[in-house]
N, CA, C and O atoms as CSV, one atom per row, in Angstrom:
chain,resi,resn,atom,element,x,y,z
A,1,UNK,N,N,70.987,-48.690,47.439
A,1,UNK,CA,C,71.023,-47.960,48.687
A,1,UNK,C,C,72.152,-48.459,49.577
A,1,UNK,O,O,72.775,-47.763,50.379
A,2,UNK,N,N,72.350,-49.862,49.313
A,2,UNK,CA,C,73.583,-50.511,50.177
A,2,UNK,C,C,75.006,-49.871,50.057
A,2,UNK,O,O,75.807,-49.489,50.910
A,3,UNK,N,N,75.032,-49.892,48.623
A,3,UNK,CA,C,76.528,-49.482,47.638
A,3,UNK,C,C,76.256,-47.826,48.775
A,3,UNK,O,O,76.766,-47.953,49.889
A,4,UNK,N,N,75.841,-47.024,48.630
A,4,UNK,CA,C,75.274,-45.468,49.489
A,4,UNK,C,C,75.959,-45.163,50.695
A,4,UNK,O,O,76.673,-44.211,51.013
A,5,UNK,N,N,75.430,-46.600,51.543
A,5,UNK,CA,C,75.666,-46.963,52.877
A,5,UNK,C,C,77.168,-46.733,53.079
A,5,UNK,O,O,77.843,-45.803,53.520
A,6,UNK,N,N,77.388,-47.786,52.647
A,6,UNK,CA,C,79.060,-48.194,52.198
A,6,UNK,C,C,80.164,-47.196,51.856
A,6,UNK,O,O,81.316,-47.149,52.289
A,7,UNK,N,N,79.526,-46.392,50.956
A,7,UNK,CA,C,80.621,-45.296,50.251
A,7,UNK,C,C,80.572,-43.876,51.823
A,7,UNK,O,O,81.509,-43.299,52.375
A,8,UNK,N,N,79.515,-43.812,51.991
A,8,UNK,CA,C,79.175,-42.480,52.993
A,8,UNK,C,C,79.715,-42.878,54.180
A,8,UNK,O,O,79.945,-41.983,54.994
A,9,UNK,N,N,80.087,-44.500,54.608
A,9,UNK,CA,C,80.934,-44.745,55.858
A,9,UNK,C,C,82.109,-45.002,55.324
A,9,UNK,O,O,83.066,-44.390,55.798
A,10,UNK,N,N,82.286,-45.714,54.499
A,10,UNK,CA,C,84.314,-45.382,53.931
A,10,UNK,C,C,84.562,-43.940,54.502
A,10,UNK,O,O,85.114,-43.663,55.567
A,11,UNK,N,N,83.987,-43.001,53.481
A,11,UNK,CA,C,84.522,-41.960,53.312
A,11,UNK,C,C,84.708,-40.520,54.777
A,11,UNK,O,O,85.284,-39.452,54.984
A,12,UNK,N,N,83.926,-41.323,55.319
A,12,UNK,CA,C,83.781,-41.198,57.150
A,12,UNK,C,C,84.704,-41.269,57.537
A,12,UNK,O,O,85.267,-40.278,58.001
A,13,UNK,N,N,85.438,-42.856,57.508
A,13,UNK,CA,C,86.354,-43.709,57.921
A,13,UNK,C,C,87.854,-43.098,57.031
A,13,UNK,O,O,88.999,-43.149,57.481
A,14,UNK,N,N,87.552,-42.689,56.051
A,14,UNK,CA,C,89.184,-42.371,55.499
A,14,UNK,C,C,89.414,-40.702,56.180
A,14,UNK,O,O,90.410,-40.299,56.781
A,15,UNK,N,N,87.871,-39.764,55.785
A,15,UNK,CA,C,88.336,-38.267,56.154
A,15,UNK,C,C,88.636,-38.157,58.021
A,15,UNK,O,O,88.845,-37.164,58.718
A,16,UNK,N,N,88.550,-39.527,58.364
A,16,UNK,CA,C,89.084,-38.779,60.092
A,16,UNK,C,C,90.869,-39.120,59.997
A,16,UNK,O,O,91.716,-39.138,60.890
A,17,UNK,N,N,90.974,-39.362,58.539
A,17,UNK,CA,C,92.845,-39.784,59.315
A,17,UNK,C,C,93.546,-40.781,59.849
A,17,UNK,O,O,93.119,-41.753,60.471
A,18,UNK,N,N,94.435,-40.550,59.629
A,18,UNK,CA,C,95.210,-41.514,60.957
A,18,UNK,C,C,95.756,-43.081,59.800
A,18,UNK,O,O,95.897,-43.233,58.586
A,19,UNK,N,N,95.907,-43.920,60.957
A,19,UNK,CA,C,96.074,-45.390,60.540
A,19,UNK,C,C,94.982,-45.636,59.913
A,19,UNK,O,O,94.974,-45.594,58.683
A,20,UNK,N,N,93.883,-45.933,60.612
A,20,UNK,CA,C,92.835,-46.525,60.493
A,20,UNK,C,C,92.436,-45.752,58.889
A,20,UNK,O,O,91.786,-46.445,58.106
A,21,UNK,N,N,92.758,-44.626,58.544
A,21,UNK,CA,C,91.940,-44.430,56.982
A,21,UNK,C,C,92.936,-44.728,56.151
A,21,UNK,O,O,92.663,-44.704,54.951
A,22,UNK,N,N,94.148,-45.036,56.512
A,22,UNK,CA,C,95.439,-45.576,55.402
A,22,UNK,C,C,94.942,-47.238,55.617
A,22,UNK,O,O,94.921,-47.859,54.554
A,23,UNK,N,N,94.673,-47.774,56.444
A,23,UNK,CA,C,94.252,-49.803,56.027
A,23,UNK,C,C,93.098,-49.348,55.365
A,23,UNK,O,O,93.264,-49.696,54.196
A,24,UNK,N,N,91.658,-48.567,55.490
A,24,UNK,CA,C,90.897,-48.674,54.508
A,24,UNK,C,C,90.869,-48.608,53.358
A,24,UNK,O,O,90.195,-49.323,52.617
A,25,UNK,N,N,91.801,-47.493,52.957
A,25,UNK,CA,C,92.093,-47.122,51.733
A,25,UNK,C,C,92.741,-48.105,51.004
A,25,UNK,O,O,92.319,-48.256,49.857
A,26,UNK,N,N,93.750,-48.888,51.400
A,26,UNK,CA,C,94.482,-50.358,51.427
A,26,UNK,C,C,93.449,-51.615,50.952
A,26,UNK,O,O,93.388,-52.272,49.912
A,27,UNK,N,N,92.636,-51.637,52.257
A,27,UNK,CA,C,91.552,-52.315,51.992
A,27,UNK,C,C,90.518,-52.708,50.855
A,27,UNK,O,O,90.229,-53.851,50.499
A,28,UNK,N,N,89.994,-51.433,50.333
A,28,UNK,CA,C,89.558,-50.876,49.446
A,28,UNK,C,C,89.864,-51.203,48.119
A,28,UNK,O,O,89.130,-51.707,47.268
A,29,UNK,N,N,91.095,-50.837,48.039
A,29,UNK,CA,C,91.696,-50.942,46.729
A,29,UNK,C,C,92.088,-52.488,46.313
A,29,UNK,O,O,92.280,-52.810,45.140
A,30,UNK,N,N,92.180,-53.390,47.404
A,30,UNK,CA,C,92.376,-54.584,47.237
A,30,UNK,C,C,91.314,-55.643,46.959
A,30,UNK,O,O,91.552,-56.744,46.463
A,31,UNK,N,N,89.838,-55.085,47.417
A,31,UNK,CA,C,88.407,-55.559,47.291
A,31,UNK,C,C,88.305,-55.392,46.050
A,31,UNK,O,O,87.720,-56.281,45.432
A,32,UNK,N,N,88.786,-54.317,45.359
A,32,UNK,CA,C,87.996,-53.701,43.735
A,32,UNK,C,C,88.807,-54.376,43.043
A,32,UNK,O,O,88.250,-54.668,41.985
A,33,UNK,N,N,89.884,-54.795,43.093
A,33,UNK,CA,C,91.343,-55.494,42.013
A,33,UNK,C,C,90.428,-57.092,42.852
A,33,UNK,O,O,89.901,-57.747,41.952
A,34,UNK,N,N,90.282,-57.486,43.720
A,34,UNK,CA,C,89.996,-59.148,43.693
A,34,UNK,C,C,88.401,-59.036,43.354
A,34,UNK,O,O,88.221,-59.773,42.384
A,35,UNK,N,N,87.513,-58.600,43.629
A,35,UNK,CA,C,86.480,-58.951,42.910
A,35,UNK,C,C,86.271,-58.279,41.009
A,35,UNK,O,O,85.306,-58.534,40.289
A,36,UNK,N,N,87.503,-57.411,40.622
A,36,UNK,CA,C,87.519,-57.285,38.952
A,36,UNK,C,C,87.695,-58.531,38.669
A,36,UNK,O,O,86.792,-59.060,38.021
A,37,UNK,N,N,89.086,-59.511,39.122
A,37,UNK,CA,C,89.568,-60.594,39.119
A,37,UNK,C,C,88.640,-61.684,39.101
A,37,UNK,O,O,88.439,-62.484,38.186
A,38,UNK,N,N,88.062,-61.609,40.306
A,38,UNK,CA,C,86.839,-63.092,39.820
A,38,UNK,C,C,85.954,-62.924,39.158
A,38,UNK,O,O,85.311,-63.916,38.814
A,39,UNK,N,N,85.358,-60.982,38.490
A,39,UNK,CA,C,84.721,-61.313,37.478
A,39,UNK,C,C,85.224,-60.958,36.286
A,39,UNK,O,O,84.541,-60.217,35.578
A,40,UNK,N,N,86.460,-61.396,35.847
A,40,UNK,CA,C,87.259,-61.593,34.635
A,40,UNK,C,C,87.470,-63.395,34.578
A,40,UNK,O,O,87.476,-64.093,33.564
A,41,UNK,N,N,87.585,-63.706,35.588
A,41,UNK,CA,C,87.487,-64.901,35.581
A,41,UNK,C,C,86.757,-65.696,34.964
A,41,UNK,O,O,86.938,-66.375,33.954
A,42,UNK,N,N,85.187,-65.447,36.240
A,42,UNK,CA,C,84.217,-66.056,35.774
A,42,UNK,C,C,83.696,-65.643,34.421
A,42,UNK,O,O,82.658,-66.266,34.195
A,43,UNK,N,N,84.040,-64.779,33.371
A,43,UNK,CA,C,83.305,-63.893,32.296
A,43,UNK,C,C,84.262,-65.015,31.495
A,43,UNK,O,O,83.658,-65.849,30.820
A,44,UNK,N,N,85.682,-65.073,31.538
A,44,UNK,CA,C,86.643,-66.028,30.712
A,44,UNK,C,C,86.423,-67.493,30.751
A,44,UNK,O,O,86.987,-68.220,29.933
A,45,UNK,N,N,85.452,-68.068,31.867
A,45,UNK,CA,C,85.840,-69.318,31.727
A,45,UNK,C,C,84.045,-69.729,32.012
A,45,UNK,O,O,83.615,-70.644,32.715
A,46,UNK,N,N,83.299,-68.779,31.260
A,46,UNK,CA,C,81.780,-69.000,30.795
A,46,UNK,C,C,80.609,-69.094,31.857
A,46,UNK,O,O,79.480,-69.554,31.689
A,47,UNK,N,N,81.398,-68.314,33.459
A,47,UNK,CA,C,80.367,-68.439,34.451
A,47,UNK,C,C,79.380,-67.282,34.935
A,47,UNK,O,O,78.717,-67.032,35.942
A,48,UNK,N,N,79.651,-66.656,33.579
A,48,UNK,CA,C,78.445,-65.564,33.952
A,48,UNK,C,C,76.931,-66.345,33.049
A,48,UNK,O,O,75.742,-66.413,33.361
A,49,UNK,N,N,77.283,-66.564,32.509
A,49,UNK,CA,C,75.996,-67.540,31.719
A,49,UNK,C,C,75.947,-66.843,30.150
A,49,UNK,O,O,76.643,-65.983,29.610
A,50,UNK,N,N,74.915,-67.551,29.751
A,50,UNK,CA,C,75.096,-67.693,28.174
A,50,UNK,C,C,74.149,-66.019,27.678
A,50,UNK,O,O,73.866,-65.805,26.499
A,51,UNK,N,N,73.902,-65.334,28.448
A,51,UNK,CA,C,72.983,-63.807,28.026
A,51,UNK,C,C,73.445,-62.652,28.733
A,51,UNK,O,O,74.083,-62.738,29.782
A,52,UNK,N,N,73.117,-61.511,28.149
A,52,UNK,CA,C,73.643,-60.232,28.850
A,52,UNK,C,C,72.436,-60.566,29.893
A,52,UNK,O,O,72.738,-59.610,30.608
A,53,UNK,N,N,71.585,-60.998,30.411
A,53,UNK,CA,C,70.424,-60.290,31.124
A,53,UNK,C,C,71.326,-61.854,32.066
A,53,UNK,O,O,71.560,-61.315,33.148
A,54,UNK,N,N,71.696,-62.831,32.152
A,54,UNK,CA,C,71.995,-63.997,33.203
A,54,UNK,C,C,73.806,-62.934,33.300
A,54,UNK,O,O,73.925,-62.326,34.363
A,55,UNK,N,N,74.482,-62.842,32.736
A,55,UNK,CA,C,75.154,-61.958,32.744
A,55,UNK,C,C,75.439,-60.734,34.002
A,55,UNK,O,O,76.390,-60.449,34.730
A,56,UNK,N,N,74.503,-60.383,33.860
A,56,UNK,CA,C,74.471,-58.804,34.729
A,56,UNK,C,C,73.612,-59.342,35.636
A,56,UNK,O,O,73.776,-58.691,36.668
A,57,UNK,N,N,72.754,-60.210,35.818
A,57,UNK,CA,C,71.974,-60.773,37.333
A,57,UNK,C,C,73.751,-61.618,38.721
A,57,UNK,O,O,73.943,-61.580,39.936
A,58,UNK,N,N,74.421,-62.124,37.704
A,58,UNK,CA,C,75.624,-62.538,38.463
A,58,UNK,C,C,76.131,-61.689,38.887
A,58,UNK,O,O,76.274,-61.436,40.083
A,59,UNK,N,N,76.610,-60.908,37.697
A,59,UNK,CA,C,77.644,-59.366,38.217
A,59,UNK,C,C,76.804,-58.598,39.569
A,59,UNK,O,O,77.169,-58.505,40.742
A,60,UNK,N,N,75.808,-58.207,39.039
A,60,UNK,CA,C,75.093,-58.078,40.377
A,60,UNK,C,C,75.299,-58.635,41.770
A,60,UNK,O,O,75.924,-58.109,42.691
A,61,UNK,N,N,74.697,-59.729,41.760
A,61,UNK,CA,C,75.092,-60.802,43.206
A,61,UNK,C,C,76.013,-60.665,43.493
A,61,UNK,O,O,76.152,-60.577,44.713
A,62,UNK,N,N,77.395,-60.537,42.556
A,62,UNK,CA,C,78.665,-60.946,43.165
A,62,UNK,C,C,78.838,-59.352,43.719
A,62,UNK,O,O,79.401,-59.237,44.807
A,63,UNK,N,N,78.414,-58.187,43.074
A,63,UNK,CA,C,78.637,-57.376,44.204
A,63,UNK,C,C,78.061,-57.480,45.382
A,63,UNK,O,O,78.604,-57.495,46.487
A,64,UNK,N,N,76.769,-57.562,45.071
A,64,UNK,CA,C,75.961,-57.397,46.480
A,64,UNK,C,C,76.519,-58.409,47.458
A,64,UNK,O,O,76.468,-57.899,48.577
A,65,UNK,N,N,76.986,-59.522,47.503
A,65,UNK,CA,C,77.727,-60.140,48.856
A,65,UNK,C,C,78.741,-58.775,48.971
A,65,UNK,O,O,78.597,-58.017,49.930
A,66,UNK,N,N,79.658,-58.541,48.051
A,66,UNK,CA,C,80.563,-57.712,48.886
A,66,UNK,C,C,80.213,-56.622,49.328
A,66,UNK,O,O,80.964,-56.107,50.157
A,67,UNK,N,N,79.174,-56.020,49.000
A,67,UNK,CA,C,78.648,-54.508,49.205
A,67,UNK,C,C,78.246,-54.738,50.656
A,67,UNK,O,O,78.648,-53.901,51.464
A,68,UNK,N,N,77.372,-55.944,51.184
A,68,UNK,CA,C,76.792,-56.218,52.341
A,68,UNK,C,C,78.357,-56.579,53.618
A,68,UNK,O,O,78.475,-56.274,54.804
A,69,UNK,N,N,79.103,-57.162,52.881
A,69,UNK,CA,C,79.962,-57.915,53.768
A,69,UNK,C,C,81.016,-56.269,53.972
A,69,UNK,O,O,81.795,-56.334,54.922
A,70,UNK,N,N,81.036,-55.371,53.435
A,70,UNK,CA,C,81.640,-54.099,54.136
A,70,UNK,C,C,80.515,-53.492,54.977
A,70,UNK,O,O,80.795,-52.728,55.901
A,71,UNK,N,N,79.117,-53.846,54.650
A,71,UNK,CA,C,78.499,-52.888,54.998
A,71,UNK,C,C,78.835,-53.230,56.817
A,71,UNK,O,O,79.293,-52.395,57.598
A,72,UNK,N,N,78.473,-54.624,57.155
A,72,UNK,CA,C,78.743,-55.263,58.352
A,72,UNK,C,C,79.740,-54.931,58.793
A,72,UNK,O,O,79.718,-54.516,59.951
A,73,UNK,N,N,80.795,-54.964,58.193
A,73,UNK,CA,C,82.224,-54.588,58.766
A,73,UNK,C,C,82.407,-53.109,59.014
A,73,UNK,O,O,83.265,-52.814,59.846
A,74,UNK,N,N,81.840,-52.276,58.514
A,74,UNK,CA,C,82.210,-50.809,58.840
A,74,UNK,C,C,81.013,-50.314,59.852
A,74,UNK,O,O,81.158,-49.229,60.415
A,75,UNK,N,N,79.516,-51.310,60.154
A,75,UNK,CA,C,79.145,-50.812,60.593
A,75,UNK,C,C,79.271,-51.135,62.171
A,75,UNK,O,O,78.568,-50.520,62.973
A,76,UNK,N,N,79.936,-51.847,62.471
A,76,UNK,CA,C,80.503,-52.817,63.319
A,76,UNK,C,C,81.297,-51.547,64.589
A,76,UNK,O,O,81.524,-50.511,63.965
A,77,UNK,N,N,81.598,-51.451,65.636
A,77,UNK,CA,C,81.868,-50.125,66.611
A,77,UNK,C,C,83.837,-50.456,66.178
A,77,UNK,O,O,84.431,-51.521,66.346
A,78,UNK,N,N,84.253,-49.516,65.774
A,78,UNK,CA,C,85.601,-49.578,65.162
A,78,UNK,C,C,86.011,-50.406,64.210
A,78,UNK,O,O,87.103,-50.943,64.020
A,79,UNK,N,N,84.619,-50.461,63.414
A,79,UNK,CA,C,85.251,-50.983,62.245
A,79,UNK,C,C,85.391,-50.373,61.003
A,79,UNK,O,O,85.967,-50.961,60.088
């Protein structure tokens, strides 16, 4: 429901225009390339754990901080 939150205020935030939806879009694209990155990382250097099921409980978490930490930021008055 968070990931929901998130996408339905981006897409708020990019269709009014302007500056402000060219840094999101910026923004955006730079969140999805650094968190692929730390989880190519952590998958290469054995920190997702030793099972698909410890595996996908990390991948998980590591979105959900970021899913929450936009959610704050966009829900924030001009953010």
């Amino acid at each position: 429901m968070e990931a929901s939150a998130v996408i339905g205020m981006r897409v708020a935030k990019i269709a009014s225009g302007g500056d402000a939806d060219q840094r999101e879009t910026r923004l955006m694209m730079q969140e999805k390339m650094q968190a692929a990155l730390e989880l190519q990382f952590a998958m290469a250097t054995g920190g997702l754990g030793s099972t698909p099921l410890a595996g996908t409980q990390k991948v998980l978490k590591h979105y959900r901080g970021k899913v929450g930490a936009n959610r704050r930021r966009l829900g924030k008055a001009g953010g």
